[in-house]
BALOBA-1460 file (C-alpha; in Angstrom, 3 decimals):
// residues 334
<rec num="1" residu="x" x="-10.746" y="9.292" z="7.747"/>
<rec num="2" residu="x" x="-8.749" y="11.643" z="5.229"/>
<rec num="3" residu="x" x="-5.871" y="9.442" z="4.072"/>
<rec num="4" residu="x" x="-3.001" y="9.462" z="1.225"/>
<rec num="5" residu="x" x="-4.203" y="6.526" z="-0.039"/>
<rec num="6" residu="x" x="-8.375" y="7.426" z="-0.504"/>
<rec num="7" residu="x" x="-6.873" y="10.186" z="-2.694"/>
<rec num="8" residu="x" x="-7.148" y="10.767" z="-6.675"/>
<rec num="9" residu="x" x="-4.145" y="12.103" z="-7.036"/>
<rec num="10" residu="x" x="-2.417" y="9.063" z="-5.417"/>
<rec num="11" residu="x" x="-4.178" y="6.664" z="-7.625"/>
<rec num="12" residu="x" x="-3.249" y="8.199" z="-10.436"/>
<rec num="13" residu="x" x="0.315" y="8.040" z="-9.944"/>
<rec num="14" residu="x" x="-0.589" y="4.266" z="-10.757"/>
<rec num="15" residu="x" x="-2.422" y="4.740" z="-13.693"/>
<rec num="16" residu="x" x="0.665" y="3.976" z="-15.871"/>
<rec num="17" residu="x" x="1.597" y="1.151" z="-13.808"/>
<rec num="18" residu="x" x="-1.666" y="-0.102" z="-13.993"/>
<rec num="19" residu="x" x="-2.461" y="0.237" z="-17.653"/>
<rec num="20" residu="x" x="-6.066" y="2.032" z="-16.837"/>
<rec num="21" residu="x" x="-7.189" y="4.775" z="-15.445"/>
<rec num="22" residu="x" x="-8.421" y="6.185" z="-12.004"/>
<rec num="23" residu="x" x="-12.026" y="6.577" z="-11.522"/>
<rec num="24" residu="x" x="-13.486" y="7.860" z="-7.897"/>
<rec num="25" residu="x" x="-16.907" y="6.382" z="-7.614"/>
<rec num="26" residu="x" x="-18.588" y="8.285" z="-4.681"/>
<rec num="27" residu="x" x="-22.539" y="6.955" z="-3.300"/>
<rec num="28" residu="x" x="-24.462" y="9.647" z="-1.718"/>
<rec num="29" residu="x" x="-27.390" y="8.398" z="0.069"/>
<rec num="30" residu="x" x="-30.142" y="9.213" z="2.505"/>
<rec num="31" residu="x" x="-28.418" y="7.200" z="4.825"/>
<rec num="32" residu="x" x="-24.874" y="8.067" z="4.315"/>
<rec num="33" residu="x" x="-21.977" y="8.176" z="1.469"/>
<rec num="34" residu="x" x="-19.762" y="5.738" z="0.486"/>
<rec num="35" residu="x" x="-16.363" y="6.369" z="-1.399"/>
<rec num="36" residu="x" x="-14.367" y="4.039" z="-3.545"/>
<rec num="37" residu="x" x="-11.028" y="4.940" z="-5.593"/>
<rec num="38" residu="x" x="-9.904" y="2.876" z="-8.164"/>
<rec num="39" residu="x" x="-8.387" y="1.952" z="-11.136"/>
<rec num="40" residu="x" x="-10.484" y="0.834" z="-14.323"/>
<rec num="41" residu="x" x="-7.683" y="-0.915" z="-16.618"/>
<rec num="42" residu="x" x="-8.805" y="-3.021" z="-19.834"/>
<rec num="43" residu="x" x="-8.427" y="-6.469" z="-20.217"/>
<rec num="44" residu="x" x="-5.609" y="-7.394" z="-22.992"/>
<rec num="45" residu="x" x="-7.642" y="-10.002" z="-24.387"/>
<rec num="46" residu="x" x="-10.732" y="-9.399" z="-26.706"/>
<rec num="47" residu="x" x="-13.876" y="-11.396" z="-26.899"/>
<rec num="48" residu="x" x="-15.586" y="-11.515" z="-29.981"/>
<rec num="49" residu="x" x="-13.988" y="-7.877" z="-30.629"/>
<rec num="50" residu="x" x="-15.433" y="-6.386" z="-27.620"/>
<rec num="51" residu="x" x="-13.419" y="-5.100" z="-24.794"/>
<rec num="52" residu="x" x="-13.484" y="-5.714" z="-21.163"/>
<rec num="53" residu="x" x="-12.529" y="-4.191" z="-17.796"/>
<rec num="54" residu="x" x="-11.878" y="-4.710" z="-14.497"/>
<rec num="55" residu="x" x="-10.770" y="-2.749" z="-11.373"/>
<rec num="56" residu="x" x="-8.141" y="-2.732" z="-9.105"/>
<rec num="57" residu="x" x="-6.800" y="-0.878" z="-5.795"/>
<rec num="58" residu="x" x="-3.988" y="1.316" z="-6.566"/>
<rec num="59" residu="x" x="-0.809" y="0.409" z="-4.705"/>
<rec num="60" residu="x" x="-0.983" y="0.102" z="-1.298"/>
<rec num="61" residu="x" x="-4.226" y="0.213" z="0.683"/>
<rec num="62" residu="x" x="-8.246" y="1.718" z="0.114"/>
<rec num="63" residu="x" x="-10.917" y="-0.134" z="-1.191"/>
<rec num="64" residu="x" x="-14.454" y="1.761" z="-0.144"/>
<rec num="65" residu="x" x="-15.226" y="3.339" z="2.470"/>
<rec num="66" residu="x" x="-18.264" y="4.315" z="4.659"/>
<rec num="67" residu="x" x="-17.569" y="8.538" z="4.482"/>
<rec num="68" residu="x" x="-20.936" y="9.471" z="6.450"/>
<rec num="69" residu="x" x="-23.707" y="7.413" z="8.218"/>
<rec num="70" residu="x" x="-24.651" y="6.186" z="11.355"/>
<rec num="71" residu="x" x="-23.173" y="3.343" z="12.394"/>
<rec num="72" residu="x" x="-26.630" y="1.112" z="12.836"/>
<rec num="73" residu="x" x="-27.223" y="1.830" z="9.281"/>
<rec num="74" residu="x" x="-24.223" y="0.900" z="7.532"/>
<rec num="75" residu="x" x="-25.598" y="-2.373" z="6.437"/>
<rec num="76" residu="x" x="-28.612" y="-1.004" z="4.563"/>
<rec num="77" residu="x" x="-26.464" y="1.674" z="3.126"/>
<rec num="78" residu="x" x="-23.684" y="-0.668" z="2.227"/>
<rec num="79" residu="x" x="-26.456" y="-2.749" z="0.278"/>
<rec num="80" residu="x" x="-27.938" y="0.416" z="-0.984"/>
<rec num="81" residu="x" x="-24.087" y="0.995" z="-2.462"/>
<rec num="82" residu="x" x="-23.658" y="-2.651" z="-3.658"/>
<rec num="83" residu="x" x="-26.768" y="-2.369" z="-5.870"/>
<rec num="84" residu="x" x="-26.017" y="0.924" z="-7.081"/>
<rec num="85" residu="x" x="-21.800" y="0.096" z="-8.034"/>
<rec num="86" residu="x" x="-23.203" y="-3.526" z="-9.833"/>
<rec num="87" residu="x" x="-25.180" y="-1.515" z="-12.146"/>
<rec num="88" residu="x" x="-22.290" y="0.469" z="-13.238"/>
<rec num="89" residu="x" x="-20.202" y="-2.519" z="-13.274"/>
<rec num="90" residu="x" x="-22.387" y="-3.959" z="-16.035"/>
<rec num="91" residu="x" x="-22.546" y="-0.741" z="-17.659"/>
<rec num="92" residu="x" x="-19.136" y="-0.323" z="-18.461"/>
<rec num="93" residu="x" x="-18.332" y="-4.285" z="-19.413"/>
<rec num="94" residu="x" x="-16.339" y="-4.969" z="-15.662"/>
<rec num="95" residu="x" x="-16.037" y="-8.393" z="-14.926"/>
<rec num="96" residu="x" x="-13.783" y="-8.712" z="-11.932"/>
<rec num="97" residu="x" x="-12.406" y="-6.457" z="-8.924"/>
<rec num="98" residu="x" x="-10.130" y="-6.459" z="-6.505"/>
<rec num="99" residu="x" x="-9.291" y="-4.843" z="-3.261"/>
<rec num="100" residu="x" x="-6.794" y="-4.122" z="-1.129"/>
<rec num="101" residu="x" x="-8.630" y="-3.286" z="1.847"/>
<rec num="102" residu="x" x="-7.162" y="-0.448" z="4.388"/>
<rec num="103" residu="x" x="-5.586" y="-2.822" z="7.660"/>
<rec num="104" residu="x" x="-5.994" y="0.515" z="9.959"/>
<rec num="105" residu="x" x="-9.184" y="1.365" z="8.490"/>
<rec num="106" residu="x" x="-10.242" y="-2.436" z="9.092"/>
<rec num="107" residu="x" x="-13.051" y="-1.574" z="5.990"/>
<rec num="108" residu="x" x="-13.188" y="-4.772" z="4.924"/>
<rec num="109" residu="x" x="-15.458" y="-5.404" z="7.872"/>
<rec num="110" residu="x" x="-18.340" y="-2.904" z="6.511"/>
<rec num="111" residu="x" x="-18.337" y="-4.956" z="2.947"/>
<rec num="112" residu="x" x="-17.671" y="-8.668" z="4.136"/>
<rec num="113" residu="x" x="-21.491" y="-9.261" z="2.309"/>
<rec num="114" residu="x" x="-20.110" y="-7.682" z="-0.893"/>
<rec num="115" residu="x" x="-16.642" y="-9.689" z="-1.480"/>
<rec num="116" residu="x" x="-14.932" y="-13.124" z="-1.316"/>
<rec num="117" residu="x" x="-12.643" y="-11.914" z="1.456"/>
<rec num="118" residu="x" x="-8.919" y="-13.308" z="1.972"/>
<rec num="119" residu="x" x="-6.636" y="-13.070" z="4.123"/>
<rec num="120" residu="x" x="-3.123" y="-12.000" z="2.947"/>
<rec num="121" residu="x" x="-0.874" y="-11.102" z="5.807"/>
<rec num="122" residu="x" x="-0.367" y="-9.377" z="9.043"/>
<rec num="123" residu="x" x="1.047" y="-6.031" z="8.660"/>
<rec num="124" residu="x" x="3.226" y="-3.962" z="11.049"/>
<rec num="125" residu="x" x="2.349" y="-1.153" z="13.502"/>
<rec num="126" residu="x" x="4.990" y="1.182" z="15.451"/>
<rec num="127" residu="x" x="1.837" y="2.464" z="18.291"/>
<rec num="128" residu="x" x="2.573" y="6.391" z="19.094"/>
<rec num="129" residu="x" x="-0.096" y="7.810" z="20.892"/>
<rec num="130" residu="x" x="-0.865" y="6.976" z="24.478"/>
<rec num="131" residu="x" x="2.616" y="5.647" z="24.701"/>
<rec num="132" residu="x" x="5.349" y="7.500" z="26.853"/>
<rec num="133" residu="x" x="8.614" y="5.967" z="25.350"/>
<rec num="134" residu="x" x="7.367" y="3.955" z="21.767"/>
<rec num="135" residu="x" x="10.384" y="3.316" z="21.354"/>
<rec num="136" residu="x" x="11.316" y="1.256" z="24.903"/>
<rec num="137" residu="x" x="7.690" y="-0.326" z="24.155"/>
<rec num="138" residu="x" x="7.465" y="-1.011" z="20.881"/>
<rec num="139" residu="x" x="11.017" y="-2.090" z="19.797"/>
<rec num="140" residu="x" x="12.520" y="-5.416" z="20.262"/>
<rec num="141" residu="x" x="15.248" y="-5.414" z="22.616"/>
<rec num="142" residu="x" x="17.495" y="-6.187" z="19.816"/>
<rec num="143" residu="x" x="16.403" y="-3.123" z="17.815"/>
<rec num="144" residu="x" x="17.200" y="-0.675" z="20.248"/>
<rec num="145" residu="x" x="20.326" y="-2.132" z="20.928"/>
<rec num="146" residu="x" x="21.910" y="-2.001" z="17.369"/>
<rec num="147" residu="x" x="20.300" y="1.461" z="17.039"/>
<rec num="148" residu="x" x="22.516" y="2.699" z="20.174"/>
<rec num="149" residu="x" x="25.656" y="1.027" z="18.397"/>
<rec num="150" residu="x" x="25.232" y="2.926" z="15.294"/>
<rec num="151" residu="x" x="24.724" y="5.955" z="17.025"/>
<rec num="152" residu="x" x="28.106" y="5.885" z="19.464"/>
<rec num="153" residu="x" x="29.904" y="5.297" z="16.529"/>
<rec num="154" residu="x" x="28.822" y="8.375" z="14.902"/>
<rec num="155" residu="x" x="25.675" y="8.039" z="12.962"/>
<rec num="156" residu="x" x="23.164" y="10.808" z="12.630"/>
<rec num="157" residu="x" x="19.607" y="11.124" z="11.268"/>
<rec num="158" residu="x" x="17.820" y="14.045" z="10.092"/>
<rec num="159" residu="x" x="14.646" y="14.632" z="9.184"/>
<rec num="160" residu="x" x="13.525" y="16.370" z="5.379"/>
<rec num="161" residu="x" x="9.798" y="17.332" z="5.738"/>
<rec num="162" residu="x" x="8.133" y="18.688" z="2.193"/>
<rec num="163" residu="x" x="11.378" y="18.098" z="0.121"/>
<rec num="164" residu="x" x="11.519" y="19.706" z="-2.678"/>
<rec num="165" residu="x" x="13.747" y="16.919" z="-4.793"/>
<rec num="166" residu="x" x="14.526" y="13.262" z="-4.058"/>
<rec num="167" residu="x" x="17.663" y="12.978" z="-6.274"/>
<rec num="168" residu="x" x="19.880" y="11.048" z="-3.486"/>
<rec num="169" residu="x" x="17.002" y="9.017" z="-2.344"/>
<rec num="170" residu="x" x="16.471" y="7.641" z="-5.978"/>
<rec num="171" residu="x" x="20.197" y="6.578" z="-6.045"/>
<rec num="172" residu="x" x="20.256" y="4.698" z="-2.708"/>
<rec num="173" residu="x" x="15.866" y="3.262" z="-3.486"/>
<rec num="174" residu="x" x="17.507" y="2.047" z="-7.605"/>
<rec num="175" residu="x" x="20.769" y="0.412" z="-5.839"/>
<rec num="176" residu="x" x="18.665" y="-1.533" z="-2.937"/>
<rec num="177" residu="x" x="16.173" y="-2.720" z="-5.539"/>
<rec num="178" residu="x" x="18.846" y="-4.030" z="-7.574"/>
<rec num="179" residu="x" x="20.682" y="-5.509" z="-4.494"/>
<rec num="180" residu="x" x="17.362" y="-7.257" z="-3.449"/>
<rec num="181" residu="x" x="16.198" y="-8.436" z="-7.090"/>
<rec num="182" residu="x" x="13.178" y="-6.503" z="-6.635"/>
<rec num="183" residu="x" x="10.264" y="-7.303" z="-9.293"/>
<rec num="184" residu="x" x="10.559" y="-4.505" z="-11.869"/>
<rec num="185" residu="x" x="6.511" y="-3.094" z="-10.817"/>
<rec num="186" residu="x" x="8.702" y="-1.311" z="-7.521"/>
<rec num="187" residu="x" x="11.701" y="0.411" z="-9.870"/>
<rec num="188" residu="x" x="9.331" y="3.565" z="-9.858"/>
<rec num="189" residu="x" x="10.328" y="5.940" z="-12.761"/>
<rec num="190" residu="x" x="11.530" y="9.566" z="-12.775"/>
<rec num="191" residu="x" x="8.297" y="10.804" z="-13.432"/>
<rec num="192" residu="x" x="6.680" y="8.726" z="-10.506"/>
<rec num="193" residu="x" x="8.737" y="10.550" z="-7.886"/>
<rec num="194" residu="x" x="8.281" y="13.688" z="-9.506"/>
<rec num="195" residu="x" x="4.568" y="13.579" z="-9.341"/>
<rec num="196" residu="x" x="5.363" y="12.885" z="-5.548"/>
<rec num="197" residu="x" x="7.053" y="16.086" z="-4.939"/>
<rec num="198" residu="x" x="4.677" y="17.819" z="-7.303"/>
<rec num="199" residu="x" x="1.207" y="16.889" z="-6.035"/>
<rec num="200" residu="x" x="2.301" y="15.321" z="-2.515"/>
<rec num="201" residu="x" x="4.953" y="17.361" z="-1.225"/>
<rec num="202" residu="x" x="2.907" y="18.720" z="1.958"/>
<rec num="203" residu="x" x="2.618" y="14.928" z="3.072"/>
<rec num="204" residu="x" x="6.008" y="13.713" z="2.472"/>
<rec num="205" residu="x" x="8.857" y="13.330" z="5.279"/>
<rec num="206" residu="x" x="12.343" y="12.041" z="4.354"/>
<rec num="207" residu="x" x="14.326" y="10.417" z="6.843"/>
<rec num="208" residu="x" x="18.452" y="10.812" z="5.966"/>
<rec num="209" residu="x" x="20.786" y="8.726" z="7.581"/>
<rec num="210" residu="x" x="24.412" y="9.682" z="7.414"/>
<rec num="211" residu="x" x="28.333" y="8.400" z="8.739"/>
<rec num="212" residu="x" x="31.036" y="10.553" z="8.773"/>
<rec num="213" residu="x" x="28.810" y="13.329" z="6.659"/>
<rec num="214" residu="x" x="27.931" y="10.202" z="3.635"/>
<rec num="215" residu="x" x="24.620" y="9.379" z="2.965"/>
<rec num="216" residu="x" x="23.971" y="5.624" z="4.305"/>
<rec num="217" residu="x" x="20.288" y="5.169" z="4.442"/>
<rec num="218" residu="x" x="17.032" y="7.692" z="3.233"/>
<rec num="219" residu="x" x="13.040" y="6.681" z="3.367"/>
<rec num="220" residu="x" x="10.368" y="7.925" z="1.610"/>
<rec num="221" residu="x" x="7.219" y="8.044" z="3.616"/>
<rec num="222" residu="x" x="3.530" y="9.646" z="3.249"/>
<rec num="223" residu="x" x="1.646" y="11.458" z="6.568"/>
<rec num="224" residu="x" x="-1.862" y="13.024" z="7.575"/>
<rec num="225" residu="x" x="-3.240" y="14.336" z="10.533"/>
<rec num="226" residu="x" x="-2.870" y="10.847" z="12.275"/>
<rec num="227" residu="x" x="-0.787" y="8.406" z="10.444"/>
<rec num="228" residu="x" x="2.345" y="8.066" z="8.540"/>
<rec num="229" residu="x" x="2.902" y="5.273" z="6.054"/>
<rec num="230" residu="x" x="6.788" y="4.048" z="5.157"/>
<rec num="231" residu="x" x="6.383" y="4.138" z="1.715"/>
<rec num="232" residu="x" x="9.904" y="3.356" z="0.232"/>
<rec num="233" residu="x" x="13.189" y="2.786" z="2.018"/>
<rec num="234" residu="x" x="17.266" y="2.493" z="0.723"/>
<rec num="235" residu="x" x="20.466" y="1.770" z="2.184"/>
<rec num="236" residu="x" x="24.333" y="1.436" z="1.318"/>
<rec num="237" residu="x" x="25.081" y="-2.492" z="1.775"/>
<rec num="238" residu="x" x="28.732" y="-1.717" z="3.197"/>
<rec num="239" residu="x" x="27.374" y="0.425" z="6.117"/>
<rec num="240" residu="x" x="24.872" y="-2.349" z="7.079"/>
<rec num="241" residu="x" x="26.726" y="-2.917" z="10.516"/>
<rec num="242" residu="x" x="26.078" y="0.663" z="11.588"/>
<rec num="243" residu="x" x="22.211" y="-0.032" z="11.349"/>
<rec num="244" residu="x" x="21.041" y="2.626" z="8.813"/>
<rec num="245" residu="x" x="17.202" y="0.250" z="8.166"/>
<rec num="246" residu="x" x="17.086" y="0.715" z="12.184"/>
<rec num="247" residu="x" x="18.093" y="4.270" z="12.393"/>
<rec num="248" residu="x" x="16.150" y="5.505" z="9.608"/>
<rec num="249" residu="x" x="12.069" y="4.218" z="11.792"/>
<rec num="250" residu="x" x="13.986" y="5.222" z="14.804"/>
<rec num="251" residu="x" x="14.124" y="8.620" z="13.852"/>
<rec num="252" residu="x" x="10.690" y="8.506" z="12.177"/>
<rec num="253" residu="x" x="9.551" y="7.453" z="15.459"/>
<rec num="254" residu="x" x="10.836" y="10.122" z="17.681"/>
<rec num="255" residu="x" x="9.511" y="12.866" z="14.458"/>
<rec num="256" residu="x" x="5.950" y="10.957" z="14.756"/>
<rec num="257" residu="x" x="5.571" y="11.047" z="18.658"/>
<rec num="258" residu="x" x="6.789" y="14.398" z="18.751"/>
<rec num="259" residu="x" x="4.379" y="15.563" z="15.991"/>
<rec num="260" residu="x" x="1.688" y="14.227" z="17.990"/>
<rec num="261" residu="x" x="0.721" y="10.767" z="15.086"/>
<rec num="262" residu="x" x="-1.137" y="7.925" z="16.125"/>
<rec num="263" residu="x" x="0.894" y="5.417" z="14.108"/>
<rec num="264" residu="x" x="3.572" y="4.434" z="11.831"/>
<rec num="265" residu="x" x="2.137" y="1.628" z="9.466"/>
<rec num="266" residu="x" x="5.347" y="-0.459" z="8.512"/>
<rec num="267" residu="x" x="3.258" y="-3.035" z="5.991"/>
<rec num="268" residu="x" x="4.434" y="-6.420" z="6.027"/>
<rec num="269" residu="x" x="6.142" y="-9.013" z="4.519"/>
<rec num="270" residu="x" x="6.442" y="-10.389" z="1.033"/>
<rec num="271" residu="x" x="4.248" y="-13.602" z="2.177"/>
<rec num="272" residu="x" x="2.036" y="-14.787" z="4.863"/>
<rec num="273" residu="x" x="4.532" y="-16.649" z="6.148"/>
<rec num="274" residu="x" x="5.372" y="-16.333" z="9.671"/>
<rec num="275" residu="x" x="9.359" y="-16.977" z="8.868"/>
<rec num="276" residu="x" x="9.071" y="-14.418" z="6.152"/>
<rec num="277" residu="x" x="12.427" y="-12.120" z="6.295"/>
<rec num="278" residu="x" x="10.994" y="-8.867" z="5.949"/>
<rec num="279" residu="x" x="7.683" y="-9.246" z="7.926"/>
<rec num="280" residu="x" x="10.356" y="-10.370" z="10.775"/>
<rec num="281" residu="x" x="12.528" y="-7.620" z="10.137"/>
<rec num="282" residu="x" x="8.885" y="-4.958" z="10.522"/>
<rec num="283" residu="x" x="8.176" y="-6.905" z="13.311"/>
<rec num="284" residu="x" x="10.987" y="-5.336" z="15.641"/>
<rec num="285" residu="x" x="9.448" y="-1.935" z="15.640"/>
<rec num="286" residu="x" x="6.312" y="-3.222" z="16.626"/>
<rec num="287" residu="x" x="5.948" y="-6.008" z="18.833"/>
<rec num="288" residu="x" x="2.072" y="-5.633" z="19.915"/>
<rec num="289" residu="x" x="-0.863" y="-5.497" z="18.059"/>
<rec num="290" residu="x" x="-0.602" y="-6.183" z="14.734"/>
<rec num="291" residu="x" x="-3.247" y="-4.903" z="11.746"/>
<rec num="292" residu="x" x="-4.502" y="-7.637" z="9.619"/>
<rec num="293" residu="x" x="-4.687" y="-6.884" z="5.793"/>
<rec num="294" residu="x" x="-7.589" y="-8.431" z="3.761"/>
<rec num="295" residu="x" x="-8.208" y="-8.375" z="0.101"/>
<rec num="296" residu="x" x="-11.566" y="-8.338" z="-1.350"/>
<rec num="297" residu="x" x="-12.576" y="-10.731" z="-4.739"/>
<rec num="298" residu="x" x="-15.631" y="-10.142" z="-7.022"/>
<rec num="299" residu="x" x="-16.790" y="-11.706" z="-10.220"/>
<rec num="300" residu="x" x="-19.120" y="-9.536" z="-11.845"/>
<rec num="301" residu="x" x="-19.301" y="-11.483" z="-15.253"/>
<rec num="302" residu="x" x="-18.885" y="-14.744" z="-14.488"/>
<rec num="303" residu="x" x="-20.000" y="-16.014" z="-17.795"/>
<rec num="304" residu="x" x="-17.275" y="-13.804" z="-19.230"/>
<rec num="305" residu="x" x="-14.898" y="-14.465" z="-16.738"/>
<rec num="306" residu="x" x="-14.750" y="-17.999" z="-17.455"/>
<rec num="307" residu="x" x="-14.661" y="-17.155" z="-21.515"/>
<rec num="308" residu="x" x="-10.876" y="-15.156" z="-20.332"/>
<rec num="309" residu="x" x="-9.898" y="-17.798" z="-18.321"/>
<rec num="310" residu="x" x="-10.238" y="-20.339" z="-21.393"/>
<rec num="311" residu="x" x="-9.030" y="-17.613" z="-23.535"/>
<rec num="312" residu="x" x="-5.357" y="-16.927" z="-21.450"/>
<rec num="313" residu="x" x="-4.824" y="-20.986" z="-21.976"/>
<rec num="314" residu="x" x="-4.233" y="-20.874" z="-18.070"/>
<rec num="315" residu="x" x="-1.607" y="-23.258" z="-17.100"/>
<rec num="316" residu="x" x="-1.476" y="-23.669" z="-12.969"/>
<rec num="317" residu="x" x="-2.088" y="-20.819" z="-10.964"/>
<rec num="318" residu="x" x="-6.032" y="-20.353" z="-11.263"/>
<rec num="319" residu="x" x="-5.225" y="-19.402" z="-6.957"/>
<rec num="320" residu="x" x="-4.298" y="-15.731" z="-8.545"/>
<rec num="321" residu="x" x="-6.772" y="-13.485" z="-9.001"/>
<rec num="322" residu="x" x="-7.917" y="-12.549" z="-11.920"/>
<rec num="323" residu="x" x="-6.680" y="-15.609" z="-13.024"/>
<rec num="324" residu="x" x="-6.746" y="-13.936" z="-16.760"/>
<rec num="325" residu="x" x="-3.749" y="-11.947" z="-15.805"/>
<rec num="326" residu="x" x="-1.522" y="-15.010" z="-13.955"/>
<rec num="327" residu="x" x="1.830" y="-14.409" z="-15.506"/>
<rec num="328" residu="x" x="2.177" y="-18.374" z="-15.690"/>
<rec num="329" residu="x" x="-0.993" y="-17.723" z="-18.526"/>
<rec num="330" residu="x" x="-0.355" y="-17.548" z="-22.659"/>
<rec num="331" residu="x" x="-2.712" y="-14.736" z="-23.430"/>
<rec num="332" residu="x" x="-4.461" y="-15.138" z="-26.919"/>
<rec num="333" residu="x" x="-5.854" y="-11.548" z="-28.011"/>
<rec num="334" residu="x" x="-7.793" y="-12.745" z="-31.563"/>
């Protein structure tokens, strides 16, 4: 499946995020390839003076990926794979990874031998093909009725495919983050959205959602040949009654159907938690089938692993992984 998210050049608009740097590690095999993007960043504490790594899915979904091969022979390539990606593990001093398996993709199924699987949270579908009306089917009844308020009294939507500049979406995105006391990892930088427009702009669409000809709502969001993923979404508090969050996937919607897409994958919520505000709020423009996003663990050092844990004087949250990097830890670096 060709995807936004199994690409280089979308990991490594992470890299400074991250700390590290992307590496694409691709298997080719008699039985098949296997592809797996991610991002090698060095461990900030030193043992004995000698430097460690370990690896981590860029933002948002990937993890590998079964490219070519039969599907009764995915578990001997898969091994094949896991033998091959330990030994360059212990090559290059990794001693942990983890994935954020793709929920569409469901690829957490092909390497459930490989990793310590878990569970993180439901995630939100809006279903587009094979539907007639997604939105009469998909929406909660709710939904489509503040969506037809905001619309009598004079909202419109348009759609921005390929833009060129997101100067107005970066002033509503900074002003909802700040609203929302977003953690400071999602206050992308100027040079984050200009690699967008710079290396993505043929898989970008812009939704713009204006009142009485002022901007009240925009979303960023990513799209191939099947899917779109809502990548980042603002709005103006004081226009919240006229439903701008609602308006803004309602037009995606009708842009998606009518471009012939599968999907739009929504995400989910900031917890498992089945009261959780924003997985609710997702929820309403997709009330069936929901995808279920998995992360994958692996210790491939556990000698050393241990010797970081000790090292970061870990306090109470050894439930994060790596627990080296829990923020709740006092990191020594001798």
């Amino acid at each position: 499946m060709k995807d936004i998210y199994f690409e280089k050049e979308y990991a490594q608009l992470y890299e400074t995020i991250e700390q590290g740097q992307c590496e694409e590690y691709i298997f080719t095999h008699a039985l098949g390839t296997i592809h797996s993007l991610f991002i090698k960043r060095e461990i900030p504490i030193k043992l004995d003076g000698h430097v460690f790594y370990d690896l981590v899915t860029p933002y948002g979904y990937g993890g590998p990926h079964v490219v070519e091969g039969k599907k009764e022979e995915i578990p001997k390539l898969v091994k094949a794979f896991w033998d091959d990606f330990g030994e360059y593990c212990r090559e290059n001093s990794v001693v942990s990874e983890l994935v954020r398996f793709h929920p569409i993709l469901k690829n957490h199924l092909d390497f459930a031998a490989c990793y310590d699987l878990v569970f993180k949270r439901s995630t939100i579908q809006t279903r587009l093909e094979s539907i007639d009306d997604p939105i009469l089917t998909e929406y909660s009844p709710s939904c489509r009725r503040d969506i037809r308020h905001g619309l009598k009294n004079g909202v419109e939507y348009h759609i921005l495919l390929h833009p060129t500049e997101l100067t107005e979406f970066k002033k509503l995105y900074y002003s909802t983050m700040k609203r929302n006391a977003a953690e400071t990892v999602y206050y992308f930088d100027d040079a984050y959205f200009q690699n967008c427009i710079e290396r993505f702009t043929e898989q970008l669409v812009v939704v713009e959602v204006t009142y009485h000809g002022n901007i009240i709502g925009m979303s960023l969001n990513f799209f191939n040949d099947d899917y779109i993923h809502v990548h980042l979404t603002g709005t103006c508090q004081e226009y919240h009654h006229l439903a701008p969050a609602y308006i803004l996937q309602y037009a995606l919607a009708l842009w998606g159907k009518q471009q012939g897409k599968k999907l739009i994958h929504h995400g989910g919520g900031r917890t498992s938690r089945a009261d959780d505000t924003l997985y609710l709020f997702k929820k309403k423009f997709g009330r069936h089938d929901e995808l279920e996003y998995y992360t994958g663990q692996k210790i491939w050092d556990r000698s050393t692993y241990e010797r970081l844990e000790q090292a970061a004087h870990l306090t109470n949250d050894r439930d994060r992984f790596p627990a080296y990097r829990s923020r709740q830890s006092h990191v020594s670096t001798k």
